[in-house]
Every structure is written in structure tokens, then in C-alpha cells.
C-alpha positions in Angstrom: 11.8 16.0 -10.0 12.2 12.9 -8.0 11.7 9.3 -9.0 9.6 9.5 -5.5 7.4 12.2 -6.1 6.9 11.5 -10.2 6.0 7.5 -9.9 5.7 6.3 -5.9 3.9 9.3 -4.4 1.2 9.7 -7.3 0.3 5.6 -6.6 0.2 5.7 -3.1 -2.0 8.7 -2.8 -4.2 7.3 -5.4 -4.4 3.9 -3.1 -5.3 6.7 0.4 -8.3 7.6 -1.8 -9.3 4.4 -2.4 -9.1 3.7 1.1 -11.0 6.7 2.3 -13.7 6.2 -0.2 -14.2 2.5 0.2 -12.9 1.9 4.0 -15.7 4.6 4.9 -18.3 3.6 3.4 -17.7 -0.1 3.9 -17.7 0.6 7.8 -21.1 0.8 7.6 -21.7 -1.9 5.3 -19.2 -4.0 8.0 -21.9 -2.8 11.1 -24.9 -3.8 8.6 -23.8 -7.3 8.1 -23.4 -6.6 4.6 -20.0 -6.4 3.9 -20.7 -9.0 0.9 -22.8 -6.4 -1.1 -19.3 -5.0 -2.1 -18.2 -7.9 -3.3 -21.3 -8.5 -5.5 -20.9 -4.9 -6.8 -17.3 -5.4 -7.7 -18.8 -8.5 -10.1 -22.3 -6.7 -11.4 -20.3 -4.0 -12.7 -19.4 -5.5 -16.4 -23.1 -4.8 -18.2 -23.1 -1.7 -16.7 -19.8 -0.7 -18.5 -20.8 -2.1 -21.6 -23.9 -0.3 -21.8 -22.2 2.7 -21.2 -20.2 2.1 -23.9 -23.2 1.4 -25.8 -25.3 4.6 -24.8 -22.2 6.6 -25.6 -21.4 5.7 -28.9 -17.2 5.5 -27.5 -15.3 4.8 -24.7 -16.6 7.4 -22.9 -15.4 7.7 -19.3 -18.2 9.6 -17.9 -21.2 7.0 -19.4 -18.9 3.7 -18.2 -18.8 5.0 -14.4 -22.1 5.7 -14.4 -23.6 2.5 -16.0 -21.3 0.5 -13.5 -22.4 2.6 -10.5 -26.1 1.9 -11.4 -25.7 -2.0 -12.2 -24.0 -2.0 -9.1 -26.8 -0.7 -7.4 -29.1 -2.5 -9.5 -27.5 -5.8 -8.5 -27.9 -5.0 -5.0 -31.8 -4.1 -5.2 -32.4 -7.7 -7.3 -30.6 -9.7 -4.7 -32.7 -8.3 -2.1 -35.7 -8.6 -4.4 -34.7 -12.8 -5.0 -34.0 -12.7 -0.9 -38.0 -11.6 -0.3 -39.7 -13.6 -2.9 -37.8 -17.0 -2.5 -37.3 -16.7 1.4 -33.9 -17.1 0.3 -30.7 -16.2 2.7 -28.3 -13.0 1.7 -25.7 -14.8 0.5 -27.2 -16.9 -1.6 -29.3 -14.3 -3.3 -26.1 -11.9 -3.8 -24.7 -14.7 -5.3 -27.4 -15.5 -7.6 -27.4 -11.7 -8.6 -24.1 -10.6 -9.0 -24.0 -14.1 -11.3 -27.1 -13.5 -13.2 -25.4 -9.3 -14.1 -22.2 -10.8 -15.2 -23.3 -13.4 -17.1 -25.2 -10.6 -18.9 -22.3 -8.0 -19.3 -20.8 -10.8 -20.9 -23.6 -11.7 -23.2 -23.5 -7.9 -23.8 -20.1 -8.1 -24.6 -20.5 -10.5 -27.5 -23.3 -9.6 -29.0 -23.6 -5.9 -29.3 -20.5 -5.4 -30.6 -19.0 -4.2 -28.0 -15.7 -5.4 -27.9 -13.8 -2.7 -27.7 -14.5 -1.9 -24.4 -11.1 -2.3 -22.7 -11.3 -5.3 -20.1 -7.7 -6.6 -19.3 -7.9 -9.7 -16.9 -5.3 -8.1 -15.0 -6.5 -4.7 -14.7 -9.7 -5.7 -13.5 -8.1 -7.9 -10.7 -5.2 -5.7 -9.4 -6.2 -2.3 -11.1 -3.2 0.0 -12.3 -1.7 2.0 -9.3 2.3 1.5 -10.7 1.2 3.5 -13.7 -0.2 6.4 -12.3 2.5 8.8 -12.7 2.7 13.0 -12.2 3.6 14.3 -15.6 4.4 17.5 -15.1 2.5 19.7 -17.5 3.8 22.3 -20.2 1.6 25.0 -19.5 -1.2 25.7 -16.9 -1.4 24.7 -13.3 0.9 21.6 -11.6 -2.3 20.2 -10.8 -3.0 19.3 -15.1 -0.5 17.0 -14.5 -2.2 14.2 -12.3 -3.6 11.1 -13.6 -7.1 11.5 -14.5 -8.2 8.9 -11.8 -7.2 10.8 -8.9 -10.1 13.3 -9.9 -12.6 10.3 -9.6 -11.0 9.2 -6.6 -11.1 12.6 -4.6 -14.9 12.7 -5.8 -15.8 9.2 -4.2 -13.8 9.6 -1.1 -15.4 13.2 -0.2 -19.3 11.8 -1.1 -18.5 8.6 1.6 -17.4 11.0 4.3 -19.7 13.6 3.6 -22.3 10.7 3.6 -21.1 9.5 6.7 -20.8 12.7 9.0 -24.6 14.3 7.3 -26.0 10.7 7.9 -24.0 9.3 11.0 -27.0 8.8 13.4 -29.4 7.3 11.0 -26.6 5.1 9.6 -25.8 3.9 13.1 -29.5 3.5 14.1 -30.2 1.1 10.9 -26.7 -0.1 12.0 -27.7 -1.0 15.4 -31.5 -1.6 15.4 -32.8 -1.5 12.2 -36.2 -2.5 13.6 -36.9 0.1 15.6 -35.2 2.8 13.5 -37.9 1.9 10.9 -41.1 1.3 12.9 -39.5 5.1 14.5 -38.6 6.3 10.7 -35.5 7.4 12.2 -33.9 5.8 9.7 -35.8 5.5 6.7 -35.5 2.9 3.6 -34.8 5.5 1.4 -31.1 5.7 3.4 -30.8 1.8 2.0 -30.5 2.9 -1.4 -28.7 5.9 -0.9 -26.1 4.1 0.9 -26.0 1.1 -1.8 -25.6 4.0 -4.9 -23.0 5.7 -2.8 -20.9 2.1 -1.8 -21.4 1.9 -5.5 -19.9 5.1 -6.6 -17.0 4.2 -4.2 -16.5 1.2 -5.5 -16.5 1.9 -8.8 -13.8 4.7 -9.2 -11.4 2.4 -6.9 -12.2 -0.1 -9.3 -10.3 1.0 -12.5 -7.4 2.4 -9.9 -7.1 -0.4 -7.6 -8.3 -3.8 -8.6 -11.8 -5.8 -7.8 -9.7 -7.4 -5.3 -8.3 -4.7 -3.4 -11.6 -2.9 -3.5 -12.9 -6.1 -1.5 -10.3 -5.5 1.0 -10.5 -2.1 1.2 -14.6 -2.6 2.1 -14.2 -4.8 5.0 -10.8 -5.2 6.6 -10.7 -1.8 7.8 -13.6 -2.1 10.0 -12.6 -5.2 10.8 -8.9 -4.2 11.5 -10.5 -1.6 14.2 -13.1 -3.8 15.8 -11.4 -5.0 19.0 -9.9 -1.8 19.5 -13.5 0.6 19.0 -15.2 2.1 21.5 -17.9 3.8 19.7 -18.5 4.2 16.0 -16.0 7.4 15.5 -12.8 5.7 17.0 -13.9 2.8 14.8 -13.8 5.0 12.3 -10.3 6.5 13.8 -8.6 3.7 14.1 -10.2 1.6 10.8 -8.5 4.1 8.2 -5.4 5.2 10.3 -4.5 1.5 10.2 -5.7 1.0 6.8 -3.7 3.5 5.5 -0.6 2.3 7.0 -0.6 -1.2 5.9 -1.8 0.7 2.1 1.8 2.2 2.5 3.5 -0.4 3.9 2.5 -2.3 1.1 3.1 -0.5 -0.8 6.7 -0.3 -0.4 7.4 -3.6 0.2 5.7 -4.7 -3.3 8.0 -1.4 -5.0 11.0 -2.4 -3.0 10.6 -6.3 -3.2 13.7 -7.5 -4.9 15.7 -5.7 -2.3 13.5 -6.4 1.1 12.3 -9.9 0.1 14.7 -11.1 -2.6 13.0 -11.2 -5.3 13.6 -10.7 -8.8 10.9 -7.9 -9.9 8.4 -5.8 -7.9 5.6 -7.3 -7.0 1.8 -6.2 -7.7 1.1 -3.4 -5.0 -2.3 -4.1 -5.2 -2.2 -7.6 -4.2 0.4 -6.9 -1.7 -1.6 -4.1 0.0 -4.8 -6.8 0.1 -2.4 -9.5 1.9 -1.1 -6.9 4.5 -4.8 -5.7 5.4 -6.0 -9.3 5.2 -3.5 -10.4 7.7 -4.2 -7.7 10.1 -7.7 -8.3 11.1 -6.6 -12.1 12.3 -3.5 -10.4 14.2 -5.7 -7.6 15.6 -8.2 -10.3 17.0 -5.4 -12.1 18.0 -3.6 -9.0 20.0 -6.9 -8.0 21.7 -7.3 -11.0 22.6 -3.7 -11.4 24.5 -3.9 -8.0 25.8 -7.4 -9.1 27.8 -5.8 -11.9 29.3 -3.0 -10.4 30.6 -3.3 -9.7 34.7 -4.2 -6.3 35.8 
């Protein structure tokens, strides 16, 4: 088989899932105002890993994603907990949260002997998507063959949009006037938490794939990408992860195909480069809408 569809196709499908599972979810979290809570789940997910480890016995997939989904969400509920009881503004009781759960993973860490969980610096920033390769298997069906990730991936990805589409009108009435959706119980605060496990379930089966960094990116930009552009909440939706996925394989290839495209001496982190091309966009989307309205009819 090809060099394209044994190393590059495996990684870039694994970065679409990412996408579909994080850039769909995180378009309501954009509409909400609370785009942040991703990033404060990407940091609160260390004592959640380690006590999976711990409950387990082993490094045990299975118990690590689901301790890190529920500190995630844990995080989350504590923030807003600190936000109530100190009158305290969102960001300042994410940050006290997602500070106060690292700071415990880490005690965790080094005091439970729990050091062999596996937590390379570089992993956990920009993930692993260049070493997710189709190994063809011996025996059974093709499918055996694909990195174990993908499975996770696939998972996340169809919870968000089934989420989204079974949910769409209460999401977009807590979206739009939360007041009234709860004094109506249109939307009720059970949807919150729902929607907080689910971002967190997103976020963390990108996380191991992808990176804490691109998962940020992956969150927000979207949404933020489609904005100017959206004239209701699907073609938001539309034009979010039709974009998103472009740049994801646009940067893709540039960060594979770097020495040759930009002159440098190795490939770059496809990760990283994915996060700068989605970064960039939402500025030069603003910035096109914006040129496009002044122009004379």
C-alpha cells in the first residue's frame, strides 16, 4: 500500500474526528460564552487520569478516559460552585479550578505511586497524530488494522452530533436566552451538565490524539471561523466544520511537506501547525466580512 494511505490518511482522518467531536460541541460552548470551560477541561484532566490508573490497578485505557472525562466535568461544576459563593467572575473561578485539579493530579502523581502513568510533555501539548499509522492486519477484517484512537474518536464525534441534532432547540434557547428558557423549563439545568460531560468526553479522546492545544483550537475557532458568515445556527454549523476541516488538512500538509513548501529542514508538528492555520482564520474571516460589507452595492 501507499506511503499516503498507511501514514498521512490514518492522521488526517484521526485530526476530522477530532474536529467533528470538539468543533461541534464547542459551537455551543462558543454561543454560551463559555468557550473557556474547554480550556479548563484540557488542564483538570491530570487527577482524573491518575486515579484511573489508581482504581484500575494498570494502565488501563478504559478507567483513564473515564476519570479524565469526570474531573473534567468536575472541574467545570467547582468553578461554577467558586463563581456563586464568592461572587466571583467566570474566568477567574475557571482559573481557580482548573488550578486547584492540577495541582492535585500532580500531588496524586507523587504520592500514590503513580508514576507510571505515561505523561510525555510533548504528547500532552501536541498529541501523536504522525504516529497513527494503518497496519494492515494478518488475519480478520482491514478494519483491526486502525489505531486504537480512531475508535475513541468515532465515539466522541457521533455523541456531539447526536447531542447536537436530539438537543438543538434547547441548546439554542439556553444559547440565546437562557433566562427565559429556565423560568419556561424549555431548557432545563440538567442540559448544563449534560453538555459539560459530553464537551468533556470530546475533549478527552482528542486529547491523547491531538494535543491540549489543538483541542483548544479545535473548541473555539470553528465557531468563530463561521461567525460573520452564519445566518442561523445550522449554516454556523455548515460553514464552522467545512472550514475547520480544511485548514485541519491544509495543515496538515504543510507541517508533512514542510521542508519542501517552506524550506525547512524536518516536518513540522501537525498539531501545532493545524492550531496556527485555524487561529489565523478567525482574524482573516472578521477581517473579509468586514471588507465585503463595505464594498458599494
Amino acid at each position: 500500500m501507499s506511503t499516503l494511505l498507511l501514514i498521512d490518511l490514518p492522521a488526517v482522518c484521526a485530526a476530522l474526528l477530532a474536529l467533528l467531536a470538539c468543533g461541534t460541541i464547542g459551537n455551543w460552548l462558543v454561543l454560551r460564552k463559555e468557550s473557556m470551560s474547554g480550556d479548563a477541561i484540557a488542564h483538570a484532566v491530570l487527577p482524573g487520569l491518575v486515579t484511573g490508573y489508581l482504581v484500575a490497578g494498570r494502565h488501563s485505557v478504559a478507567a483513564m478516559f473515564v476519570g479524565a472525562a469526570c474531573a473534567g466535568l468536575a472541574a467545570i461544576l467547582v468553578s461554577r460552585w467558586i463563581g456563586r459563593s464568592a461572587r466571583l467572575e467566570p474566568g477567574a473561578s475557571l482559573g481557580i479550578a482548573f488550578t486547584a485539579f492540577f495541582a492535585l493530579g500532580v500531588a496524586l502523581l507523587e504520592t500514590q505511586d503513580a508514576r507510571q502513568v505515561d505523561l510525555d510533555p510533548g504528547c500532552v501539548l501536541f498529541g501523536a497524530i504522525e504516529t497513527m499509522f494503518f497496519v494492515p492486519p494478518d488475519a480478520g477484517p482491514w478494519y483491526a488494522g486502525l489505531p486504537r484512537e480512531f475508535w475513541t474518536l468515532g465515539l466522541a464525534a457521533a455523541v456531539s452530533i447526536a447531542f447536537s441534532i436530539l438537543c438543538a432547540k434547547e441548546l439554542a434557547a439556553s444559547a440565546f436566552d437562557p433566562l427565559h428558557a429556565r423560568v419556561s423549563a424549555s431548557a432545563p439545568r440538567a442540559l448544563d451538565s449534560v453538555l459539560l460531560f459530553i464537551a468533556s468526553l470530546a475533549i478527552v479522546a482528542s486529547f491523547e490524539a491531538v494535543g491540549s492545544l489543538l483541542v483548544i483550537a479545535l473548541i473555539a475557532c470553528p465557531s468563530l471561523i463561521a461567525a460573520p458568515f452564519a445566518r442561523g445556527i445550522v449554516s454556523r454549523f455548515a460553514i464552522g466544520l467545512s472550514a475547520g476541516g480544511a485548514l485541519t488538512i491544509a495543515g496538515y500538509a504543510l507541517a508533512a511537506h514542510a521542508p519542501s513548501i517552506l524550506g525547512t529542514e524536518t516536518a513540522l508538528n501537525a498539531a501545532g501547525m493545524i492550531a496556527v492555520l485555524l487561529a489565523l482564520a478567525v482574524p482573516a474571516a472578521h477581517g473579509l466580512r468586514a471588507l465585503v460589507s463595505r464594498r458599494p452595492a
